[in-house]
DSSP file (Angstrom, degrees, kcal/mol; ACC not computed):
  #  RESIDUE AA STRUCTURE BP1 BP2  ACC     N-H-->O    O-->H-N    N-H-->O    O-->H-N    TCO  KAPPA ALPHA  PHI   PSI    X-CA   Y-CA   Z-CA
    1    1 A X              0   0    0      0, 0.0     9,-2.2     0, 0.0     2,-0.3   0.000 360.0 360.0 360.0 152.8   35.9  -16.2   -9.5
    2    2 A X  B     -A    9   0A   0      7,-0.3     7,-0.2     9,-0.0     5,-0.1  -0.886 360.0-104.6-157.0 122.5   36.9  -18.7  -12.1
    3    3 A X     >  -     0   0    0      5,-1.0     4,-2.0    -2,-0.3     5,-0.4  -0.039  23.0-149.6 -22.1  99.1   35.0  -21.3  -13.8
    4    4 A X  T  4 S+     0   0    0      1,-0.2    -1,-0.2     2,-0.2     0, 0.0   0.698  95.3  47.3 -53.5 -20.8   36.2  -24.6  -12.3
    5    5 A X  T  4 S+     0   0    0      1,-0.1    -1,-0.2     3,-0.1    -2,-0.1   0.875 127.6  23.1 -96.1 -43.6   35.5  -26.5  -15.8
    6    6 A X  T  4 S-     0   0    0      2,-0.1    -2,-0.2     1,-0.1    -1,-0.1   0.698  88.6-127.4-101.7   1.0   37.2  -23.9  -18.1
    7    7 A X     <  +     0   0    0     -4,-2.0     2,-0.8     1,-0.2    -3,-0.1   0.664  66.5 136.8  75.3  16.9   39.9  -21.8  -16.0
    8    8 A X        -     0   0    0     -5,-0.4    -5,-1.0     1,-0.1    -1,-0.2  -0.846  64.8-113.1-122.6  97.6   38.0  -18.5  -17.5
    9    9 A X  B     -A    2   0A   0     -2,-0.8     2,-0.3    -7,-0.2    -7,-0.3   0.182  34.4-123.3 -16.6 123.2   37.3  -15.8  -15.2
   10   10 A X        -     0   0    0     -9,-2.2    -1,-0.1     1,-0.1     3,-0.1  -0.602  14.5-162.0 -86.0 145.7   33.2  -15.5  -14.6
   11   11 A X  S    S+     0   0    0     -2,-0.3     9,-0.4     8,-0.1     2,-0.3   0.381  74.8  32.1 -85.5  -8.2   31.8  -12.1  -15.4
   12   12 A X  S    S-     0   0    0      7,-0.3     2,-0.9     9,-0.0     6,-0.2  -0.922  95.1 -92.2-163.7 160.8   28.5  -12.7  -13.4
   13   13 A X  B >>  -B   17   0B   0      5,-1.8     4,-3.0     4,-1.7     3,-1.2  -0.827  28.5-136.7 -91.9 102.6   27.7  -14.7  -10.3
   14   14 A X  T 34 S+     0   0    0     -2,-0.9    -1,-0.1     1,-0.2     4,-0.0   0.495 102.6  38.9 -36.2 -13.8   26.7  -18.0  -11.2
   15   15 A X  T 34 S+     0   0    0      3,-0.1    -1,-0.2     2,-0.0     3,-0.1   0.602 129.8  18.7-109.0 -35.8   23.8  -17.6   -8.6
   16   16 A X  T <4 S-     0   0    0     -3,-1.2     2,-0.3     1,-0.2    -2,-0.1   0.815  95.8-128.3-117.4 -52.3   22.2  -13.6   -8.6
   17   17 A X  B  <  +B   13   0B   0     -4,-3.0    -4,-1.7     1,-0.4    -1,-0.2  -0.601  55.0 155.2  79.0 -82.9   23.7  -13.0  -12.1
   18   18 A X        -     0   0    0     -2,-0.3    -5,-1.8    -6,-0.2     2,-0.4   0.374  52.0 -86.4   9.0 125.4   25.1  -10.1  -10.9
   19   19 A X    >   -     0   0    0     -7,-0.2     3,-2.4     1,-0.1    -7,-0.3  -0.419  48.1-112.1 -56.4 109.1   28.5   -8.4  -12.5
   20   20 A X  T 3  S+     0   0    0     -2,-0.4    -1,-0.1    -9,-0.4    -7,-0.0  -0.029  99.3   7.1 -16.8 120.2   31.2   -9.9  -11.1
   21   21 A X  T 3  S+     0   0    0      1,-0.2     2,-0.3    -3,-0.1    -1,-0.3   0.823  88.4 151.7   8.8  59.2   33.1   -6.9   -8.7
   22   22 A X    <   -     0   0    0     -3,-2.4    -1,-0.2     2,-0.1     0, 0.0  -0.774  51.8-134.0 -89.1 132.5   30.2   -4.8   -9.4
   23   23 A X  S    S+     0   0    0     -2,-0.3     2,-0.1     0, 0.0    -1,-0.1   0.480  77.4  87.9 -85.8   8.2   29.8   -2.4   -6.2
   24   24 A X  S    S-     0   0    0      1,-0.1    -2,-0.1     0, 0.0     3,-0.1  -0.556  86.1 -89.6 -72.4 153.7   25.6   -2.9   -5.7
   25   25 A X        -     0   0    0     -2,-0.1     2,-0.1     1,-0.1    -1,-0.1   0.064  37.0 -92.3 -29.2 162.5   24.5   -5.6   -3.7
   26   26 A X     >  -     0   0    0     -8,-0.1     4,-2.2     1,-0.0    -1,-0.1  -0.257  36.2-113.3 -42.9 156.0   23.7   -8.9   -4.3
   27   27 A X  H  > S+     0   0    0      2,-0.2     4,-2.0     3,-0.1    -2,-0.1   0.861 117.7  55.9 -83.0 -22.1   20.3   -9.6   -5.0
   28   28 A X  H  4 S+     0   0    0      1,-0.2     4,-0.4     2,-0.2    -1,-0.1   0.980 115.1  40.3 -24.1 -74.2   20.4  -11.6   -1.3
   29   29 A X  H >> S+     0   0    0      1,-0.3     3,-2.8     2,-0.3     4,-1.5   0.895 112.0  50.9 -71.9 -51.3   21.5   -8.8    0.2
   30   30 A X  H 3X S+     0   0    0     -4,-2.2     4,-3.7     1,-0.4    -1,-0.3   0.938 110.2  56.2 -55.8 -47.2   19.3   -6.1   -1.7
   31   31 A X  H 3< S+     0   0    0     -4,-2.0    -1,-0.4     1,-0.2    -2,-0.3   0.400 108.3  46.3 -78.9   1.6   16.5   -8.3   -0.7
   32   32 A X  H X4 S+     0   0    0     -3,-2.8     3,-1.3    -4,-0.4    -1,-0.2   0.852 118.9  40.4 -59.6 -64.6   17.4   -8.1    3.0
   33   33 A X  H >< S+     0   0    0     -4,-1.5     3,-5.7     1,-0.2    20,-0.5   0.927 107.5  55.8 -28.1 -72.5   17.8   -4.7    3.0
   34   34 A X  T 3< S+     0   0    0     -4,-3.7    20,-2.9    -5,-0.4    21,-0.5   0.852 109.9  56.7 -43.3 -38.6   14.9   -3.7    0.7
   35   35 A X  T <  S+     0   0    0     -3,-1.3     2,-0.5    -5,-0.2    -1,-0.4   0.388  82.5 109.5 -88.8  -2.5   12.8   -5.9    3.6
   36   36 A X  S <  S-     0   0    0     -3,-5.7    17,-1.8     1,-0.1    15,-0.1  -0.614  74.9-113.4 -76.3 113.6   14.1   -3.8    6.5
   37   37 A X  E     +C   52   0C   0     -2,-0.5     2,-0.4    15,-0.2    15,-0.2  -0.060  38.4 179.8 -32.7 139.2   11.6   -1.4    8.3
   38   38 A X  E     -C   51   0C   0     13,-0.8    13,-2.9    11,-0.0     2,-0.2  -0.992  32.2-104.8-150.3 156.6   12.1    2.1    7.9
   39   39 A X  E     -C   50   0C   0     -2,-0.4    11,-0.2    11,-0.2    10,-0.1  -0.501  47.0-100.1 -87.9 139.5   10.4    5.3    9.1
   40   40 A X    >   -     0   0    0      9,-1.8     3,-0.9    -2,-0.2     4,-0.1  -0.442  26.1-123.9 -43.6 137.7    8.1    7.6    6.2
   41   41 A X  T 3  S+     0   0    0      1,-0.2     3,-0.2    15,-0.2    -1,-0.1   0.303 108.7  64.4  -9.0 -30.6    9.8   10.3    5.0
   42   42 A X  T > > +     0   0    0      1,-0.3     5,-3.6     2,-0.1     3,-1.8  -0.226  68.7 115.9-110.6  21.1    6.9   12.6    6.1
   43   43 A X  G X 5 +     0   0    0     -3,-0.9     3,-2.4     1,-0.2     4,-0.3   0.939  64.2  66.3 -74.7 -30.9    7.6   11.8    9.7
   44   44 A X  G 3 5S+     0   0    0      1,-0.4    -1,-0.2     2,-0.2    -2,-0.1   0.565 102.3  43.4 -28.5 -37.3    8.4   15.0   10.2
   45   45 A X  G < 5S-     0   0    0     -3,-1.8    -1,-0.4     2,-0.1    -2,-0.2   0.252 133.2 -80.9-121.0  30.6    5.0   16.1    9.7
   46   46 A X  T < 5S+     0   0    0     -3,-2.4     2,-0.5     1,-0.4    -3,-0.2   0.340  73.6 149.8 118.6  20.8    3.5   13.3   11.7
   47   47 A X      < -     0   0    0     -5,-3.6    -1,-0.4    -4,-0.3    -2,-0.1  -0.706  22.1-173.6 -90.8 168.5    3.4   10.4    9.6
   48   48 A X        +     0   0    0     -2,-0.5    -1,-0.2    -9,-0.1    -5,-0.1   0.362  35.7 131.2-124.5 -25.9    3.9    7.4   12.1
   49   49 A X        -     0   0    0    -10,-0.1    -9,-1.8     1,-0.1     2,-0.6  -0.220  45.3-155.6 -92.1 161.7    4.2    4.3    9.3
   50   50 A X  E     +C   39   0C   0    -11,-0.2     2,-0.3   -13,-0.1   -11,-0.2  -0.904  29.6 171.8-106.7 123.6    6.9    1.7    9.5
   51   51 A X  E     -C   38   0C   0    -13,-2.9   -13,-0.8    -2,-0.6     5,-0.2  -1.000  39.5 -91.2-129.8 128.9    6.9    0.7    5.7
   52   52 A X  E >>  -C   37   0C   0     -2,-0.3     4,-3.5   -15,-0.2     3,-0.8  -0.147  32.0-119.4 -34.7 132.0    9.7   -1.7    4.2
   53   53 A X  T 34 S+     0   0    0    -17,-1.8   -18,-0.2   -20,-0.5   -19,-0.2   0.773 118.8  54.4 -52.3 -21.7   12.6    0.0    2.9
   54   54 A X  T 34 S+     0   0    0    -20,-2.9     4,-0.4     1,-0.2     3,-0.3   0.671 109.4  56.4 -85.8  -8.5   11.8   -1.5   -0.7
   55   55 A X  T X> S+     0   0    0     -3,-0.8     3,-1.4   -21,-0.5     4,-0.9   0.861  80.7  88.0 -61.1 -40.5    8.1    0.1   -0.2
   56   56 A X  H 3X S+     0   0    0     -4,-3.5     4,-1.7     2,-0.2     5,-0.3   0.619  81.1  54.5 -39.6 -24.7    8.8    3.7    0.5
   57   57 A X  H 3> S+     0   0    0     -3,-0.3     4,-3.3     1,-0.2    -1,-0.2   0.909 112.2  44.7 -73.8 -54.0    8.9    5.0   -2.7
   58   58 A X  H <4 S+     0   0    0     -3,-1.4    -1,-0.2    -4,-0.4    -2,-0.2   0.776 112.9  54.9 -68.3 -18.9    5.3    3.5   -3.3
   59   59 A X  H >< S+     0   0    0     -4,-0.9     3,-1.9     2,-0.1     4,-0.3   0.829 105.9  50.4 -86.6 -34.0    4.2    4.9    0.2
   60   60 A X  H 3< S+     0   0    0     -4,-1.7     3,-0.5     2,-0.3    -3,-0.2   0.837  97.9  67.9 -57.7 -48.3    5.2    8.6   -0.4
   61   61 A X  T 3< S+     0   0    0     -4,-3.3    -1,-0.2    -5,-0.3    -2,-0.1   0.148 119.5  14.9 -96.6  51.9    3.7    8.7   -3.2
   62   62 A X  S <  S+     0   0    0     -3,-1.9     2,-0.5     0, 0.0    -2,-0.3   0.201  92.0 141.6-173.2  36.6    0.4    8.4   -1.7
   63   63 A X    >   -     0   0    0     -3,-0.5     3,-2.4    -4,-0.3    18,-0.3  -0.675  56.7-125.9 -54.0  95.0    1.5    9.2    1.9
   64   64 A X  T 3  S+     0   0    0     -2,-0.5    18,-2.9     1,-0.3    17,-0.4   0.738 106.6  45.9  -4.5 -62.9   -1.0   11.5    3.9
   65   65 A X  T 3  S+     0   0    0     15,-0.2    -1,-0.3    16,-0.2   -18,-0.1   0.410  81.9 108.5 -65.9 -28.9    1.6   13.8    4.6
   66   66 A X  S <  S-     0   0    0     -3,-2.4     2,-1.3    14,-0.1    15,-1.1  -0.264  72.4-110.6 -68.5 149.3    3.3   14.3    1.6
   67   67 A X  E     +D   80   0D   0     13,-0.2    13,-0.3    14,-0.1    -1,-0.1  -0.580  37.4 175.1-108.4 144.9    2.8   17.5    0.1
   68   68 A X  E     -D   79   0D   0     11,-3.3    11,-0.5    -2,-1.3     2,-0.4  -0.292  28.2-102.9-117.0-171.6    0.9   18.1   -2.8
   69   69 A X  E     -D   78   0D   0      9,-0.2     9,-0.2    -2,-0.1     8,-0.1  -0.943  41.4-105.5-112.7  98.6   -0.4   21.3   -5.2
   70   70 A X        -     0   0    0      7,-2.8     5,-0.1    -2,-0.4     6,-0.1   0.018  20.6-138.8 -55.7 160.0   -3.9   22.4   -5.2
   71   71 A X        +     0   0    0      4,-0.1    -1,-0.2     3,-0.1     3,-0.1   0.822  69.9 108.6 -51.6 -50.1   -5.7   21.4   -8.2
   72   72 A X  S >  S-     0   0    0      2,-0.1     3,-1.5     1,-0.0     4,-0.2  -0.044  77.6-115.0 -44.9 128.1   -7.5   24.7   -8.6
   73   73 A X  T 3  S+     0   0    0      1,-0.3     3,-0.1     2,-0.1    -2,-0.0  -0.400 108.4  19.0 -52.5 139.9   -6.2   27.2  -12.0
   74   74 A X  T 3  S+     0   0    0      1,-0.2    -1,-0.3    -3,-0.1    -2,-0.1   0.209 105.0  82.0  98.0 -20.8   -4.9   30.0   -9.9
   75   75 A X    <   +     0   0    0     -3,-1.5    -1,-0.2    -5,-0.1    -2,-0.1   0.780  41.7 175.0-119.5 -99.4   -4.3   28.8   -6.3
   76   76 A X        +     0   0    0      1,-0.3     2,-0.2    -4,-0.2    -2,-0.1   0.350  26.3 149.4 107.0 -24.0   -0.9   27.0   -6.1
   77   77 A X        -     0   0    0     -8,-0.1    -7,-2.8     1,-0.1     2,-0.5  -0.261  41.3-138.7 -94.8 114.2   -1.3   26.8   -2.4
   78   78 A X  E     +D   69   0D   0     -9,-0.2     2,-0.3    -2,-0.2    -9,-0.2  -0.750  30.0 166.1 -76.6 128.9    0.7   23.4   -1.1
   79   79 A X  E     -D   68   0D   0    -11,-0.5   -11,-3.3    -2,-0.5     2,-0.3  -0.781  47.3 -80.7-110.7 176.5   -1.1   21.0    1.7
   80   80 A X  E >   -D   67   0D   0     -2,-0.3     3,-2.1   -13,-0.3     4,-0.3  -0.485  43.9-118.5 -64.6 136.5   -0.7   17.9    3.1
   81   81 A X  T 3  S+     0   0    0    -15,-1.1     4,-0.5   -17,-0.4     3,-0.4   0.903 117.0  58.7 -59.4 -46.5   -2.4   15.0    0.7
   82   82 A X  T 3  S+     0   0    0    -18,-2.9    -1,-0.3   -19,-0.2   -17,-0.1   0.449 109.7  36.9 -54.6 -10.7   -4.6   14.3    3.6
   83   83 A X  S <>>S+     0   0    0     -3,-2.1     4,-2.1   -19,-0.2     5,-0.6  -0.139  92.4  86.7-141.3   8.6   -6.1   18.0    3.9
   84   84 A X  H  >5S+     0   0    0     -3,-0.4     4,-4.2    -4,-0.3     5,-0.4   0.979  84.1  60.5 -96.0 -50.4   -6.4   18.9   -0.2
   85   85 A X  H  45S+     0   0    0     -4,-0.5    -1,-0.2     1,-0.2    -2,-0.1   0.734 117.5  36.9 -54.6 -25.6  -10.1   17.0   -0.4
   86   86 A X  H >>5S+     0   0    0      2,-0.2     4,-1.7     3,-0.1     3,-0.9   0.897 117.1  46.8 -93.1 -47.2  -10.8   20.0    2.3
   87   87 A X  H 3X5S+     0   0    0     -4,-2.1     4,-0.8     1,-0.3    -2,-0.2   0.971 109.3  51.2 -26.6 -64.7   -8.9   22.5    0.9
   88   88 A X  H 3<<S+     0   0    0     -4,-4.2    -1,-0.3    -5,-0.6     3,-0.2   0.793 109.6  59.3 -59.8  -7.8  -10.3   21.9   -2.8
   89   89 A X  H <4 S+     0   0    0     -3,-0.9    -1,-0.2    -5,-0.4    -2,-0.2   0.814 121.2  21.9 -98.4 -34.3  -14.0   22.2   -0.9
   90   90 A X  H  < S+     0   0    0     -4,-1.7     2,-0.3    -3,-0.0    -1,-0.2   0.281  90.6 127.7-131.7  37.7  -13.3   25.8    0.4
   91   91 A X    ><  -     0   0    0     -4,-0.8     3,-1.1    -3,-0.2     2,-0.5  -0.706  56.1-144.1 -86.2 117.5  -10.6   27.1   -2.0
   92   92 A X  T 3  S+     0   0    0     -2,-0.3    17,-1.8     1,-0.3    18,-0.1   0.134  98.7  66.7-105.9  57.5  -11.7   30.1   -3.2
   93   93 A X  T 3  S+     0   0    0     -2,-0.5    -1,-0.3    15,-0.2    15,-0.2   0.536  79.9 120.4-102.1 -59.7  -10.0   29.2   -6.7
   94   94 A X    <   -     0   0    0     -3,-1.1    14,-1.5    13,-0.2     2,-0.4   0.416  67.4-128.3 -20.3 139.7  -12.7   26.6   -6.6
   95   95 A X  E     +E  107   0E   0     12,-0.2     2,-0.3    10,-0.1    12,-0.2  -0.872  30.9 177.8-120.5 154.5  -15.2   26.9   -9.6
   96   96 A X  E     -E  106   0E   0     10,-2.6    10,-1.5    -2,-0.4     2,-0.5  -0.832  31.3-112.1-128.3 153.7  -19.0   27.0   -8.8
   97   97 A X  E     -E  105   0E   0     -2,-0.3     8,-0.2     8,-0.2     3,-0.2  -0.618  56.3 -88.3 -82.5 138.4  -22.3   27.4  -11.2
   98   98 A X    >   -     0   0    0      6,-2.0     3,-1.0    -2,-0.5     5,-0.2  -0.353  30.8-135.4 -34.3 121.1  -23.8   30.6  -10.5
   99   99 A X  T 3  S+     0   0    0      1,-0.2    -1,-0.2     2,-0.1    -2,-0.0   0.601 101.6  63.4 -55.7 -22.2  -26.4   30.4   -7.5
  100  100 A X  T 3  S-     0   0    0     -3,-0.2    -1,-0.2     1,-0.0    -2,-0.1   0.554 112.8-111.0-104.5  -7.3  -28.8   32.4   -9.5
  101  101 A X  S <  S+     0   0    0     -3,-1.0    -2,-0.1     3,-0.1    -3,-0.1   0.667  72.7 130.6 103.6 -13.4  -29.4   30.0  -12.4
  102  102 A X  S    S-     0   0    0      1,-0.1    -1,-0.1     2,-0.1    -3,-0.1   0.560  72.3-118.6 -69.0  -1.3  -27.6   31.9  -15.2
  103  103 A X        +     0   0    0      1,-0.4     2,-0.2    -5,-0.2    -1,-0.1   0.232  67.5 134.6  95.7   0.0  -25.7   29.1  -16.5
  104  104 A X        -     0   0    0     -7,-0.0    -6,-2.0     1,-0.0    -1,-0.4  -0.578  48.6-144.7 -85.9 145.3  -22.2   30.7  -15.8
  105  105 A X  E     +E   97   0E   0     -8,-0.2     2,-0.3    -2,-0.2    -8,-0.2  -0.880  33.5 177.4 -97.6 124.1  -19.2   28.6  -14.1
  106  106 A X  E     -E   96   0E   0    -10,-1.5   -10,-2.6    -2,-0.3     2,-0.3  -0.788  35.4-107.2-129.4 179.9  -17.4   31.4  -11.9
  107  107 A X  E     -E   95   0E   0     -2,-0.3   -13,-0.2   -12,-0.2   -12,-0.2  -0.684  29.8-122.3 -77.4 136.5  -14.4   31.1   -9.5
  108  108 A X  S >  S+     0   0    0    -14,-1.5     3,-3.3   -17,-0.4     4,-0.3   0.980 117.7  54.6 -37.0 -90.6  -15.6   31.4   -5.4
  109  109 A X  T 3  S+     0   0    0    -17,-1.8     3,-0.3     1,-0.3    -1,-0.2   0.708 117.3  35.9 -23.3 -57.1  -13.1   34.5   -5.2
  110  110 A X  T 3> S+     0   0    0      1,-0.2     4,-1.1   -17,-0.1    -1,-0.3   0.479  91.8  94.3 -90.1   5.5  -15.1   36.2   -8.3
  111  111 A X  H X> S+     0   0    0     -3,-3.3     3,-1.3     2,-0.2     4,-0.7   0.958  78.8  53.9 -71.5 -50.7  -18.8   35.1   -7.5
  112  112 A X  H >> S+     0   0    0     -4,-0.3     3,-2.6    -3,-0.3     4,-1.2   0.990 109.2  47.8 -68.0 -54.0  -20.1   38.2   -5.5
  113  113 A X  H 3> S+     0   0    0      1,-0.3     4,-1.7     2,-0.2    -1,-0.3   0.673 108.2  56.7 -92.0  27.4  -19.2   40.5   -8.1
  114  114 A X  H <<>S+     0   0    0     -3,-1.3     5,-0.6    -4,-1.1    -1,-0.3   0.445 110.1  42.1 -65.9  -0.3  -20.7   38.4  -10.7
  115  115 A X  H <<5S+     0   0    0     -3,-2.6    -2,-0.2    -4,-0.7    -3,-0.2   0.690 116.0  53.7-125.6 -38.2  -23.8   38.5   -9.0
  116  116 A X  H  <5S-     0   0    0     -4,-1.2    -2,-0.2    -5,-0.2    -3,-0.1   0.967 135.0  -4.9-109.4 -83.0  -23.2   42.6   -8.2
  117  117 A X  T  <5S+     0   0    0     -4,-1.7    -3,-0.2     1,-0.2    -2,-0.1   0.410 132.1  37.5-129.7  25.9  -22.7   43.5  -11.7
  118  118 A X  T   5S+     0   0    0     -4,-0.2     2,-0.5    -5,-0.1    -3,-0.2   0.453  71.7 108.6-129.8   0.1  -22.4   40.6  -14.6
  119  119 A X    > < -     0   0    0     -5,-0.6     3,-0.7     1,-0.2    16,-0.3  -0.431  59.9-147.7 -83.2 142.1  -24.8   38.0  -13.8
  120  120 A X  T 3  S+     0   0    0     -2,-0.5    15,-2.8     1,-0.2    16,-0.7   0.988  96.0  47.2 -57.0 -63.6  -27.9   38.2  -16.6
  121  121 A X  T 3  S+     0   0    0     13,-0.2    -1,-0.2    14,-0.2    -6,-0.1   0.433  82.8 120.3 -88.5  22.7  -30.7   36.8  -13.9
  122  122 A X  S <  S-     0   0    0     -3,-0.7     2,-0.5    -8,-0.1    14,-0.1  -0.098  76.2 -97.6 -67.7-172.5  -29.6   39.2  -11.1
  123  123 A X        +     0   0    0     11,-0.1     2,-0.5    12,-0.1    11,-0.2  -0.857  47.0 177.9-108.6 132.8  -32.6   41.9   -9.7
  124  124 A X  E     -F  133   0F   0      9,-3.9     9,-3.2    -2,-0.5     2,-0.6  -0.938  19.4-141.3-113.3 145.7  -32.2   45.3  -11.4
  125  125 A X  E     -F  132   0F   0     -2,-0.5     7,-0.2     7,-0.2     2,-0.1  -0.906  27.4-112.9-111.7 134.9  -34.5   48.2  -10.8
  126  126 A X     >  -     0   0    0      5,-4.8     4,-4.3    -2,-0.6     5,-0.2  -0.397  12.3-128.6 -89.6 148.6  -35.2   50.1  -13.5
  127  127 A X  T  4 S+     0   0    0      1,-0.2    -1,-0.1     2,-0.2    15,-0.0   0.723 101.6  34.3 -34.9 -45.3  -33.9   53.8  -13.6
  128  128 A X  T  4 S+     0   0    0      1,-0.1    -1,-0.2     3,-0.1    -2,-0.1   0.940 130.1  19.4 -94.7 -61.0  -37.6   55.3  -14.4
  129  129 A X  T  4 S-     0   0    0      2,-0.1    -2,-0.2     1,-0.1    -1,-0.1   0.667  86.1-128.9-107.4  12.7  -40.0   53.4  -12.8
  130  130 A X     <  +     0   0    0     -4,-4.3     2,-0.1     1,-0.4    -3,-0.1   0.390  56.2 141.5  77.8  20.5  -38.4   51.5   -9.9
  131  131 A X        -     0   0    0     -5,-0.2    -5,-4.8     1,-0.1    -1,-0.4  -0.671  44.5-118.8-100.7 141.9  -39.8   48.2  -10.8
  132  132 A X  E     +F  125   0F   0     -7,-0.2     2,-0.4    -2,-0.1    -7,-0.2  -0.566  43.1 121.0-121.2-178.4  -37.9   45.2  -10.5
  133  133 A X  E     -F  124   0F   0     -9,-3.2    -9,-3.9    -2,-0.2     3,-0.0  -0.980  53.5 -48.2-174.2 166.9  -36.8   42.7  -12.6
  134  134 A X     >  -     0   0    0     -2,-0.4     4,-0.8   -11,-0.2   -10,-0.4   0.108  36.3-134.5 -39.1 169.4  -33.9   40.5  -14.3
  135  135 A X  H  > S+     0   0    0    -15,-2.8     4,-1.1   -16,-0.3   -14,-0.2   0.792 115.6  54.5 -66.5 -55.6  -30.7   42.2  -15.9
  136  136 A X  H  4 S+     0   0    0    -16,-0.7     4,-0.4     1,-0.2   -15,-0.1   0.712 114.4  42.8 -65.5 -25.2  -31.2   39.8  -19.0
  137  137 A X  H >> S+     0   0    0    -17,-0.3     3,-1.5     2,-0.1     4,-1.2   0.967  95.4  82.7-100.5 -58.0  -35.0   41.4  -18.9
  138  138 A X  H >X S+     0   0    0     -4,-0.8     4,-2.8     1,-0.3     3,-0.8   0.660  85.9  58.6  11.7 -82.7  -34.0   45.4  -18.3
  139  139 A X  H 3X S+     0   0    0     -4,-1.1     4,-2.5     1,-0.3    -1,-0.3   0.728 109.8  35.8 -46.5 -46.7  -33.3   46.0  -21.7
  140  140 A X  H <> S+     0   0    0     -3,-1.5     4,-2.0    -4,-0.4    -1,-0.3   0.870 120.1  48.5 -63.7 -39.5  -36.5   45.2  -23.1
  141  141 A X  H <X>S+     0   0    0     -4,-1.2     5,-1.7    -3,-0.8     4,-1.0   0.815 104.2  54.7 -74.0 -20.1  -38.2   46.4  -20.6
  142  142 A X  H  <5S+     0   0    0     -4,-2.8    -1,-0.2    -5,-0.2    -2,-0.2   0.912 117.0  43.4 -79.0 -23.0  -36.5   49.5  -20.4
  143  143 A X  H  <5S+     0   0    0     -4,-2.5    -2,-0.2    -5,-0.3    -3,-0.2   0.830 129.0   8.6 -53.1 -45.1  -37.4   49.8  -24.5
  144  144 A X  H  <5S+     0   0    0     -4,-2.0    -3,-0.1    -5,-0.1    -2,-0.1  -0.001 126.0  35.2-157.1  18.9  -40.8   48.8  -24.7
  145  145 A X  T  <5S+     0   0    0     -4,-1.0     2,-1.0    -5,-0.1    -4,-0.1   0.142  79.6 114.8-166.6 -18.4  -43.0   48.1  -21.5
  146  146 A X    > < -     0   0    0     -5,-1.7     3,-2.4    -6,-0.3    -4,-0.0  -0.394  51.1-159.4 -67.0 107.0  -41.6   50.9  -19.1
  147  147 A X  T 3  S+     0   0    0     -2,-1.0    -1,-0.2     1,-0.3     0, 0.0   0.774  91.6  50.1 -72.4   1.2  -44.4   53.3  -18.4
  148  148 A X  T 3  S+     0   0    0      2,-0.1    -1,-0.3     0, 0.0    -2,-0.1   0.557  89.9 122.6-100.4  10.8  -42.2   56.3  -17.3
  149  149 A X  S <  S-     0   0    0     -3,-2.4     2,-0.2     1,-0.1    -6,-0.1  -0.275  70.6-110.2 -52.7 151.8  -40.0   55.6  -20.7
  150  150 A X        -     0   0    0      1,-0.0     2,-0.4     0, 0.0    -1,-0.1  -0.537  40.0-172.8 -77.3 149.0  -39.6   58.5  -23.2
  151  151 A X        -     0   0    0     -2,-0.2     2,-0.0     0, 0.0    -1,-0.0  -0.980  32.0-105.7-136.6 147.7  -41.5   57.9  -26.2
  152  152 A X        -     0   0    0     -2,-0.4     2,-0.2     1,-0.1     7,-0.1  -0.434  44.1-118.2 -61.5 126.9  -41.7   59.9  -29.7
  153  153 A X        -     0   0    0      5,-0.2     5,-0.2     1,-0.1    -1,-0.1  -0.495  20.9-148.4 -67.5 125.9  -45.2   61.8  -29.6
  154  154 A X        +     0   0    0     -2,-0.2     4,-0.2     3,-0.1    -1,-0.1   0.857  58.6 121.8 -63.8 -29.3  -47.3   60.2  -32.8
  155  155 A X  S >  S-     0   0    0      2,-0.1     3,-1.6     3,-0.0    -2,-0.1   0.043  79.2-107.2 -59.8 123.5  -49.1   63.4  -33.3
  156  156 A X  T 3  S+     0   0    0      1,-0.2    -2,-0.0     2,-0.0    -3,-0.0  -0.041 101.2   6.8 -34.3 152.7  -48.5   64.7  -36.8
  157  157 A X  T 3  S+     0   0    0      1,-0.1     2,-0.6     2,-0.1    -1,-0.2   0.499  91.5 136.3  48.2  23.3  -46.0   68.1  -36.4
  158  158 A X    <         0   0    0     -3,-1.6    -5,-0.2    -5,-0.2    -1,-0.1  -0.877 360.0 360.0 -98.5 102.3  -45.3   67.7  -32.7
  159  159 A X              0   0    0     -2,-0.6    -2,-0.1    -7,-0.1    -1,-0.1   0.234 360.0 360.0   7.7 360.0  -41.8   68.1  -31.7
């Protein structure tokens, strides 16, 4: 094309702007295009929606179907975008408070044997006199309030 007033080849499309034999579209044409229906990406794994081609981008990335990474340290396990609010609920990466009240955050996967051998307010029985009682409480009790505990005889010169 060439300026009608000055004889000087145009560089751009008086209209779009556009570079002058540049091989993209026009913006006419993009904006046909862009407007065309097109199938999800994820049809494959059943998504169904007819989205403009200039949408897709934004629809995938938040697309039911697409697949995503659980959240959980430790798990890794890809689902469907649609299925990860159930996943993250029974992922047994998932971190939980202790059921028993000790204040500890544990992983699902590690909970029973916190509760079997690290939780403070689990039930111990003690060694000597079978009475039961906290972990967090044992010690003391096993020191100082257990009546089968050994204790040093006070009596002057007694072994």
């Amino acid at each position: 094309l060439v300026n009608p007033h000055t004889g000087v080849a145009l560089q751009e499309c008086p209209t779009c702007r556009g570079a002058i034999g540049s091989t993209a579209p026009s913006y006419a044409v993009r904006n046909i295009i862009d407007a065309l229906p097109v199938s999800c990406a994820h049809k494959a794994r059943g998504c169904e929606e007819k989205v403009k081609r200039g949408d897709l981008e934004t629809h995938a990335a938040t697309c039911g179907f697409g697949e995503v990474t659980c959240t959980h340290a430790g798990c890794g396990a890809t689902v469907l975008r649609r299925d990860l609010e159930a996943h993250a609920a029974s992922c047994e990466w998932r971190v939980v408070p202790c059921p028993e009240g000790c204040g500890e955050d544990v992983t699902w996967r590690d909970l029973e044997g916190h509760l079997a051998t690290e939780c403070r307010k689990r039930e111990v029985v003690c060694g000597k006199c079978g009475t039961k009682r906290t972990a967090e409480e044992s010690e003391e009790h096993r020191k100082r309030h257990c009546p089968d505990r050994e204790v040093e005889c006070e009596v002057a010169g007694c072994g």
